[in-house]
C-alpha positions as CSV (number, residue, x, y, z in Angstrom):
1,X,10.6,-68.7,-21.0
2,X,14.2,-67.6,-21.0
3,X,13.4,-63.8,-20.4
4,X,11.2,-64.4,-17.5
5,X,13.3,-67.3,-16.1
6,X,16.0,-64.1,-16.6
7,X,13.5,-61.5,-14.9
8,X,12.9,-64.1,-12.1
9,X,16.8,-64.3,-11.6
10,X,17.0,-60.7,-11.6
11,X,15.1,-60.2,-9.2
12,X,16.2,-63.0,-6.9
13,X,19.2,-61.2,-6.7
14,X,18.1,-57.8,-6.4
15,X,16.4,-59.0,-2.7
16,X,19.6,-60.5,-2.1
17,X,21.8,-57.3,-2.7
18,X,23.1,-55.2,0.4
19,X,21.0,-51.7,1.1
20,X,23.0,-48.9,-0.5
21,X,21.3,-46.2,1.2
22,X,18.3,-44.0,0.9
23,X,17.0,-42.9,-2.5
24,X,16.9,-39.4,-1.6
25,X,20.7,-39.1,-0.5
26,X,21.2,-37.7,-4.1
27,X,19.0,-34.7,-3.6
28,X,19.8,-31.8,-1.3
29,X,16.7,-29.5,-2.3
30,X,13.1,-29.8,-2.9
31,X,12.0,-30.2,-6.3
32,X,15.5,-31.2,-7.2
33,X,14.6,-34.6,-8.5
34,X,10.5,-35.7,-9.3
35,X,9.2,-39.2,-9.5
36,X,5.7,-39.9,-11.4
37,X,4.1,-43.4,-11.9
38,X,0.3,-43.8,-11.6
39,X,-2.1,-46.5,-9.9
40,X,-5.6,-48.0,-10.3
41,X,-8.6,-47.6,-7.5
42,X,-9.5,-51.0,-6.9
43,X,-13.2,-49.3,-6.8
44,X,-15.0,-48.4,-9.9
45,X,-17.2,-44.9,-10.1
46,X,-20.8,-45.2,-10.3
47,X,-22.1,-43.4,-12.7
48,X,-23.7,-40.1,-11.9
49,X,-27.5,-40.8,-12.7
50,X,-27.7,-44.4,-11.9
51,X,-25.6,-47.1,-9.9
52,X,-24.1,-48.2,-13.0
53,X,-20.0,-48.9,-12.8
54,X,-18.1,-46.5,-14.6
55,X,-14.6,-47.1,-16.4
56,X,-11.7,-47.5,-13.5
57,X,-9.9,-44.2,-12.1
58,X,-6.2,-43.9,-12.5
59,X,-4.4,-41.8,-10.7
60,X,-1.0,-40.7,-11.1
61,X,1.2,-38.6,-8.5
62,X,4.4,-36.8,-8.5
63,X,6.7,-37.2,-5.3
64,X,9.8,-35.1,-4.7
65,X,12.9,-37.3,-4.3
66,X,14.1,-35.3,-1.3
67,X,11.1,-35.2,0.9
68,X,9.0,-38.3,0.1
69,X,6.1,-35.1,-1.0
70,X,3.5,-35.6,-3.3
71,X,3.9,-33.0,-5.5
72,X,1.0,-33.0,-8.0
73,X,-1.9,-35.7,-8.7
74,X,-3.8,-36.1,-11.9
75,X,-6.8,-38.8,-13.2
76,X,-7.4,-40.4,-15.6
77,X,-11.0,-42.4,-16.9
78,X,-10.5,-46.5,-17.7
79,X,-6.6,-46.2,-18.4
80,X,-3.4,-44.1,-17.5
81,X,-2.9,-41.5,-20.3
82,X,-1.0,-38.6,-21.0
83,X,-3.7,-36.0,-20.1
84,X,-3.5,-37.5,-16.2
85,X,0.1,-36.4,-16.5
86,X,-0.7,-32.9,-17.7
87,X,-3.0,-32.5,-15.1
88,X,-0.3,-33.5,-12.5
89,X,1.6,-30.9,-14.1
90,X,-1.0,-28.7,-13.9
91,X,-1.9,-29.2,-10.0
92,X,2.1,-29.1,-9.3
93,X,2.5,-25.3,-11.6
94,X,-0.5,-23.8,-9.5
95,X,-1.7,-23.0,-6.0
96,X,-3.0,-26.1,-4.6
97,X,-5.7,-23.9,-3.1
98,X,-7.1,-23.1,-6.9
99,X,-6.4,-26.9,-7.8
100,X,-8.6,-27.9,-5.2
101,X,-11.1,-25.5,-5.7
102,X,-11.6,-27.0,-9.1
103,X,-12.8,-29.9,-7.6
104,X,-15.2,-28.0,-5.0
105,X,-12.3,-28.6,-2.1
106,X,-11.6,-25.7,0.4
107,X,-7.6,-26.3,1.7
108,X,-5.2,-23.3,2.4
109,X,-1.9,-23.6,0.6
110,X,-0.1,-23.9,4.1
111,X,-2.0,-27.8,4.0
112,X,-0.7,-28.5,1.2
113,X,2.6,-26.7,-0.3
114,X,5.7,-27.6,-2.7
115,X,3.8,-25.5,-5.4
116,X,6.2,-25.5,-8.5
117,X,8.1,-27.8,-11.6
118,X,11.2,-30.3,-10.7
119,X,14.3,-29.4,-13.2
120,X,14.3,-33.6,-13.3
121,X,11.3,-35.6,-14.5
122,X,12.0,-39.5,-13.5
123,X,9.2,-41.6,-15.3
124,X,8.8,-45.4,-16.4
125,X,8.2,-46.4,-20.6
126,X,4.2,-45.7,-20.2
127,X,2.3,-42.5,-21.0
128,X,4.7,-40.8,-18.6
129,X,7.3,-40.7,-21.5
130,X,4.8,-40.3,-24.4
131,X,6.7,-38.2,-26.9
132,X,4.1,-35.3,-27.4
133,X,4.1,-34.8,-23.5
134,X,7.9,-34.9,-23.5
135,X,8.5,-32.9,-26.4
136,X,6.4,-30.4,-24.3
137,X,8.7,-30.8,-21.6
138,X,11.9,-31.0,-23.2
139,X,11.1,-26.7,-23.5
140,X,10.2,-26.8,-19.8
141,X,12.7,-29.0,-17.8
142,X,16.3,-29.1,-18.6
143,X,16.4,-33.0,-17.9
144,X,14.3,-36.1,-18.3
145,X,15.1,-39.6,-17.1
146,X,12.8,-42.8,-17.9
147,X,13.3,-45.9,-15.9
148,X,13.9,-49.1,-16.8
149,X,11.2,-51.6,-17.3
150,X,10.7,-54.2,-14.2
151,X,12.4,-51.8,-12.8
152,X,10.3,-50.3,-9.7
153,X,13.2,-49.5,-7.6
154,X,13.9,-46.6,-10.0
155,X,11.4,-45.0,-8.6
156,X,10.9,-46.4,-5.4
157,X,10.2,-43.1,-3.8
158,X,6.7,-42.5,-5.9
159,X,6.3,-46.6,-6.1
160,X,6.1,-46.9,-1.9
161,X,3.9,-43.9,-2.2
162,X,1.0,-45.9,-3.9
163,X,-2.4,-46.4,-1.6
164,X,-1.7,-51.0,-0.8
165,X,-4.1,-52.9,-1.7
166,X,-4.8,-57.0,-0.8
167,X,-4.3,-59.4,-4.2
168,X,-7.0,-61.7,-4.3
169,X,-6.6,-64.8,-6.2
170,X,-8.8,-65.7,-8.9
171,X,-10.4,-64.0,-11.6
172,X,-10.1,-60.1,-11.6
173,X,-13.1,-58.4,-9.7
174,X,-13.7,-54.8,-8.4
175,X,-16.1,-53.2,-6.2
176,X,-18.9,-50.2,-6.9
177,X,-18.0,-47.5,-5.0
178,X,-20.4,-45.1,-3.3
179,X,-19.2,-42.6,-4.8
180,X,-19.7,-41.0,-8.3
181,X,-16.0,-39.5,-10.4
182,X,-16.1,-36.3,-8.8
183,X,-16.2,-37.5,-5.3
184,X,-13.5,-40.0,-6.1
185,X,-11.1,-37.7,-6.9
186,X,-12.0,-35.5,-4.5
187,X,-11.1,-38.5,-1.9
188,X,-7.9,-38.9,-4.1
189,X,-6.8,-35.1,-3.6
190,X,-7.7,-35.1,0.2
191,X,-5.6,-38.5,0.7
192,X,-2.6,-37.1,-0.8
193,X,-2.8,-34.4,1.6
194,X,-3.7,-36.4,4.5
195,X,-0.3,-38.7,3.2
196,X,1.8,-36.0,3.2
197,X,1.3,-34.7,6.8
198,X,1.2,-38.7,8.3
199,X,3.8,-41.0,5.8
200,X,7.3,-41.4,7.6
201,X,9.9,-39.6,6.3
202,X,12.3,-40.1,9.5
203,X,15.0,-42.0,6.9
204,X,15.4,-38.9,4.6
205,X,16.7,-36.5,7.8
206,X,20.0,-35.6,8.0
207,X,21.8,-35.4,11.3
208,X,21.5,-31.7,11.6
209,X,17.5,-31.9,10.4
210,X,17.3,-34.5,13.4
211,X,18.3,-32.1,15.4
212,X,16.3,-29.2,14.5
213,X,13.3,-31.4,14.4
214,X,13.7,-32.4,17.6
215,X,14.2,-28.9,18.8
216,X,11.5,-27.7,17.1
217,X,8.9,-30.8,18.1
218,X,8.0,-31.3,14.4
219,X,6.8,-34.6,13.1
220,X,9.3,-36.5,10.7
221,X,6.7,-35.8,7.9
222,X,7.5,-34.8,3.9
């Protein structure tokens, strides 16, 4: 009782505190900084030969700090795991025309660009941080940073990023999707797109990219 009447306080206070700025004001560059948390659909796959449910998707995404761009998206069957975060990795280190074409998608790299690895990996205490995938990329990236637990302002920038869903009270339910795994990821990959060229990004411009966007006509998009 005392540690969530302490969590409760904490976070009182947290809503209370003045704003001190936007979360990408430490990054100048893209890739710079990378934020990675997953979600659940609140739909479950059927299965392929029948209308039975299947174990929930999770999906996890990488954002840039910088430009509010998902980076890389990986999936997962019944729980987040460390192989959803490899495949991030994976869809972040290649073309994301060959990604997509793995999944029987046809996009041009031009829909959907920021193809490379973030020198800083910002992820919470779940399979983000397993130790086998961060010994992996302790060789790769020269930094790591996990976030605090309870903590979702640490990475706000992947957090606000997350499809919203409406809580329903009671016990926990879920709805049977349409669609089978393959076509649920496939909806994943083309809403991550379809986020990137429509989610605000106005708060992240700097005077002088205010400018040039204006000159230039260009939507404030990551």
């Amino acid at each position: 009782d005392a540690v969530q009447r302490t969590l409760y306080g904490n976070a009182r206070v947290r809503k209370k505190l003045p704003n001190e700025g936007s979360f990408s004001e430490t990054c100048a560059n893209l890739l710079e900084a990378l934020e990675v948390d997953a979600f659940y659909s609140t739909e479950r796959p059927k299965a392929m030969l029948s209308d039975e449910p299947m174990d929930a998707l999770a999906i996890t995404r990488s954002v840039d700090v910088a430009t509010g761009e998902i980076c890389g998206i990986g999936f997962a069957l019944g729980k987040e795991n460390s192989e959803s975060y490899s495949t991030m990795l994976f869809s972040m280190a290649v073309p994301k025309s060959r990604f997509c074409a793995l999944f029987g998608l046809d996009i041009s790299d031009d829909e959907w660009p920021a193809t490379g690895m973030s020198g800083n990996y910002i992820s919470d205490r779940g399979p983000g941080a397993k130790r086998d995938l961060l010994k992996r990329l302790q060789e790769k990236f020269p930094m790591r940073e996990i976030a605090p637990s309870w903590s979702g302002q640490s990475k706000a920038s992947v957090e606000s990023s997350h499809p919203r869903e409406v809580t329903v009270d009671g016990a926990p339910t879920y709805f049977l999707s349409d669609l089978n795994v393959i076509e649920m990821v496939r909806r994943e990959i083309l809403r991550a797109v379809k986020d990137n060229h429509t989610s605000d990004a106005s708060s992240r411009l700097t005077p002088t990219m205010i400018s040039v966007f204006a000159q230039e006509q260009l939507p404030p998009t990551p």
